[in-house]
C-alpha positions in Angstrom: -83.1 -110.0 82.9 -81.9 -110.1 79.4 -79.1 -108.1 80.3 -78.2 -109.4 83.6 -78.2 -113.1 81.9 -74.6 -113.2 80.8 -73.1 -111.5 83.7 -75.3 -113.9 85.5 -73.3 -116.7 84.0 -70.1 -115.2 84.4 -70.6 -114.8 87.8 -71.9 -118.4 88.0 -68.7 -120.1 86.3 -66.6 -117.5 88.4 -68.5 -119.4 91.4 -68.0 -122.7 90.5 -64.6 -122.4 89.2 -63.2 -121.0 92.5 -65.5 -123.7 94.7 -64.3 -126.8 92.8 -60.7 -125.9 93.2 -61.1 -125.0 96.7 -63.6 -128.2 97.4 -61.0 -130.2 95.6 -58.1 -129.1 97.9 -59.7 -129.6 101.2 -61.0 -133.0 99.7 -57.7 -134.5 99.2 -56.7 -133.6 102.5 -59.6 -135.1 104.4 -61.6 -137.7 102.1 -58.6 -140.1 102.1 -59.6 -141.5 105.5 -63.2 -141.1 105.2 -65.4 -144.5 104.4 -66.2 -144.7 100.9 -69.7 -143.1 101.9 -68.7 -140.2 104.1 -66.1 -139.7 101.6 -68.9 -139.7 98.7 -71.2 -137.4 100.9 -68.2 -135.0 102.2 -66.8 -134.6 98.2 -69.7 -135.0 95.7 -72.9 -134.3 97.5 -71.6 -131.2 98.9 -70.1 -129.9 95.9 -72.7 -131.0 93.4 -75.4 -129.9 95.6 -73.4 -126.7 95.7 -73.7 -126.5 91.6 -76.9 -127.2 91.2 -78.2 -124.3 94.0 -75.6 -122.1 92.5 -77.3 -122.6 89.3 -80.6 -122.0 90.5 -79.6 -119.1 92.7 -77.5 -117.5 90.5 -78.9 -118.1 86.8 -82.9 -119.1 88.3 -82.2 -122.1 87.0 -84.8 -124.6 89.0 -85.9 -128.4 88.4 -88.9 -130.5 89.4 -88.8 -134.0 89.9 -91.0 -136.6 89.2 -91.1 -140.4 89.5 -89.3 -140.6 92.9 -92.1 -143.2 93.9 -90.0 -145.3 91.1 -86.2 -145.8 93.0 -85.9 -149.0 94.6 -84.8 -149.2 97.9 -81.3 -151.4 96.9 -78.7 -149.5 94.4 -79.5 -150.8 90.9 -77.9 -149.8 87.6 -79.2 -145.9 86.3 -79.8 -145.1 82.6 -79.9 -141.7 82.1 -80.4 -139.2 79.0 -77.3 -137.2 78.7 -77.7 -133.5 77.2 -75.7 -131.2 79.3 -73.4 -130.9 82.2 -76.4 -130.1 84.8 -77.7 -133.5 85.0 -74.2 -135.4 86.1 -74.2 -132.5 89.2 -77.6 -133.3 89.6 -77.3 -137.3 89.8 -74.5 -137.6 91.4 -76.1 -135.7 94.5 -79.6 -137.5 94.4 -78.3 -140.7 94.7 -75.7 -141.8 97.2 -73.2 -143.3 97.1 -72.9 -143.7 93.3 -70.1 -144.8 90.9 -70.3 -143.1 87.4 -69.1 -144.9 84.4 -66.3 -141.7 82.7 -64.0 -140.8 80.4 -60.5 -141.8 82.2 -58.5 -138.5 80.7 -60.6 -136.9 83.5 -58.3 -138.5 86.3 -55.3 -136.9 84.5 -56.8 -133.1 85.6 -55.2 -131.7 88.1 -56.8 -131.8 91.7 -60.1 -132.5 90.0 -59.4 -135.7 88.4 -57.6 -136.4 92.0 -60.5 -135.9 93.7 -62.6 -138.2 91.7 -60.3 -141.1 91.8 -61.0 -141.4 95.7 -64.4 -142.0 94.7 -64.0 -145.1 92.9 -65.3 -144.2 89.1 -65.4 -146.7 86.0 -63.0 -144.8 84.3 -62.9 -146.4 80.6 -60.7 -145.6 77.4 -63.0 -144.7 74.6 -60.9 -145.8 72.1 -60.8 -149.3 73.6 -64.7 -150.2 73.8 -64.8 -154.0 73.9 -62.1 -153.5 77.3 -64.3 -150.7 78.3 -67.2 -153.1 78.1 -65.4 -155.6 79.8 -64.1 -153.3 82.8 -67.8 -151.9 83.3 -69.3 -155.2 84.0 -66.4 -156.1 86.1 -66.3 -153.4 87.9 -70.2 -152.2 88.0 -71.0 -155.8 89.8 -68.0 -154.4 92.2 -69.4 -151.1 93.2 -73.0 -152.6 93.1 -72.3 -155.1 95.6 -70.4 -152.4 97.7 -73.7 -150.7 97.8 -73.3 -148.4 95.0 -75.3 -147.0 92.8 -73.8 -147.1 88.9 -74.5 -144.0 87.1 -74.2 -144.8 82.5 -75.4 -142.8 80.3 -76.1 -145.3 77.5 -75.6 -142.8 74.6 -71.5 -141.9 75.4 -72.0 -138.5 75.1 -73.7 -135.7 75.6 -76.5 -135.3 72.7 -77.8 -131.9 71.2 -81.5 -131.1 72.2 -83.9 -132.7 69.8 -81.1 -135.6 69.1 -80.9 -139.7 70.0 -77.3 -141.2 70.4 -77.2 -144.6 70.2 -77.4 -146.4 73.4 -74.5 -148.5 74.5 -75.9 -152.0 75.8 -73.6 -152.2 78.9 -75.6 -151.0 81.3 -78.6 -153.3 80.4 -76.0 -156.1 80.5 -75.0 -155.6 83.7 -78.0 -155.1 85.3 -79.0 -158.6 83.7 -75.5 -159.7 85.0 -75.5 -158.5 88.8 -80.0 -159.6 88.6 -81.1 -156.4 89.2 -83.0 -153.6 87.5 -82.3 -150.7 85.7 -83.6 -147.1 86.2 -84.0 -145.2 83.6 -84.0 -141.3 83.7 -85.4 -138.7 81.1 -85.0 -134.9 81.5 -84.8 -131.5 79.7 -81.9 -130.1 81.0 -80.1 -129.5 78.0 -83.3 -126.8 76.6 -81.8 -124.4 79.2 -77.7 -125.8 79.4 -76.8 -126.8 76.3 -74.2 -129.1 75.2 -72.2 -126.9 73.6 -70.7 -123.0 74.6 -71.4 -121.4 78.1 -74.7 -120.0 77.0 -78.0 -121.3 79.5 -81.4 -119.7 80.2 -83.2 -119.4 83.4 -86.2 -121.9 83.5 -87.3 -124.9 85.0 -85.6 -128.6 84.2 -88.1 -131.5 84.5 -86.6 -134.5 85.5 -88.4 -137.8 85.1 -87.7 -140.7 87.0 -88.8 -144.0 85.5 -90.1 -147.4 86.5 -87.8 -149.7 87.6 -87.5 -152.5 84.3 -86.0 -156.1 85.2 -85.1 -158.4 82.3 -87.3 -161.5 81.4 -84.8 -163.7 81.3 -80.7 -163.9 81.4 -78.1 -163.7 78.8 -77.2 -161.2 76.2 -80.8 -160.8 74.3 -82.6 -160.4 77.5 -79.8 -157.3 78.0 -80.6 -156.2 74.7 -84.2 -156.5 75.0 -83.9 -154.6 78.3 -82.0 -151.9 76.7 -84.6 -151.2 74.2 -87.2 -150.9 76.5 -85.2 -148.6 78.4 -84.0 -146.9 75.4 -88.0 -146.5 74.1 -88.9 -144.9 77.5 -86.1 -142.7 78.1 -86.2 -141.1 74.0 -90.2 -141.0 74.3 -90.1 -139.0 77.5 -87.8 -136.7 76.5 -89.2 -136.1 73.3 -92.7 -135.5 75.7 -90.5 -133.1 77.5 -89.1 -130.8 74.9 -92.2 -130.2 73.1 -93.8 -128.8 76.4 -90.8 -127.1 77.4 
C-alpha cells in the first residue's frame, strides 16, 4: 500500500481535477435557472459528495460521524475547525443549502469561482477585516433567513495539526444578532490531509458534531462569551481527537 499511495493520490487529483472542470461547465449552463436549493444540491452536493467518495474510494480515506443527534432542525450559524481541504467538501454536502463565509480572490478563478458565485457565498477581502466583519453579519442574517445554513471557520485559515488559530468573533456575533445558535464542529481531518503539499494517508476522519450553544444574553459580550465557549469545545475535542488518532 505504501507504494500504491502516491499513485493513489495522483490518480485522485487527476480525478478531481477533470470532474470539477467538467461539473463546473455543465453547472453554469444549467444552475442559472435552478432555485437557489436545486441549484445548491445540483452544483455542490453532487460534486462535493463526488470528492469526498473519491477520496475514500480512491485513497481509503473514510470518516465517522458523531453528534448528529446535535443539528437543530432550523439553519443556524456553523463553527467549524479548519485543518485541511476535506472538511469544506465535507460540510458543504452534509448540510444543505449552506452559504460559506470565503476568500473573494476565489470568484476571480476561472469557471470555478463562476460556479460558486451562483451560490451566493460571503465572499470577504482579507485585507479589509472590519468591512469583512461588517458584510458577514449583513449578509449571514441574509442567507440565514433564506434558509441557509452559514458555514465560518472562526480561525481564517487552515491550521497545522496540533495548532489553535485565533477565532474570529463574527460568527458568534451573528448568531447572537439573527437569535440563534451556533454549531460547533471538531474533526481530525487534517492527521490524514494536511494543510500543506498533496501528501494524505489512508485512515479514518472522526468528525464531531457539537451541541447546539445559544448566548445568555444579547450584545457584543454575550457574542464573545459565546465564542469562547465554542472556541473551548471545538480546541478541546480536537485535541481529544488527535491524541487517539
Amino acid at each position: 500500500m505504501s507504494v500504491l499511495l502516491p499513485l493513489r493520490i495522483v490518480l485522485f487529483y487527476l480525478l478531481l481535477s477533470f470532474t470539477a472542470f467538467a461539473w463546473c461547465l455543465v453547472s453554469l449552463v444549467f444552475a442559472p435557472f435552478m432555485s437557489f436549493r436545486t441549484r445548491y444540491r445540483f452544483v455542490v452536493q453532487t460534486w462535493c459528495r463526488s470528492a469526498v467518495w473519491l477520496a475514500k474510494t480512491v485513497i481509503g480515506l473514510r470518516y465517522e460521524v458523531s453528534g448528529a443527534e446535535n443539528i437543530p432542525e432550523k439553519p443556524c450559524v456553523i463553527l467549524s475547525k479548519h485543518q485541511s481541504t476535506w472538511e469544506t467538501f465535507f460540510l458543504s454536502a452534509y448540510f444543505e443549502p449552506l452559504s460559506q463565509v470565503l476568500k473573494r480572490e476565489l470568484l476571480n478563478v476561472p469557471f470555478f469561482g463562476w460556479a460558486i458565485w451562483l451560490l451566493k457565498p460571503i465572499a470577504i477581502d482579507r485585507d479589509s477585516p472590519k468591512e469583512a466583519l461588517r458584510q458577514v453579519a449583513k449578509q449571514g442574517l441574509e442567507r440565514l433567513g433564506q434558509g441557509a445554513w452559514v458555514l465560518i471557520f472562526p480561525e481564517g485559515t487552515r491550521v497545522p495539526v496540533g495548532q489553535v488559530g485565533k477565532f474570529s468573533r463574527s460568527g458568534a456575533a451573528l448568531a447572537v444578532n439573527a437569535k440563534l445558535p451556533v454549531l460547533p464542529v471538531a474533526h481530525n481531518a487534517g492527521t490524514f490531509w494536511p494543510k500543506s503539499g498533496w501528501g494524505k494517508r489512508p485512515g479514518v476522519i472522526q468528525v464531531v458534531i457539537g451541541p447546539a450553544m445559544h448566548a445568555e444574553s444579547e450584545g457584543p459580550r454575550a457574542a464573545a462569551e459565546l465564542n469562547q465557549r465554542a472556541e473551548d469545545w471545538i480546541n478541546a475535542t480536537v485535541a481529544d481527537l488527535e491524541r487517539n488518532a
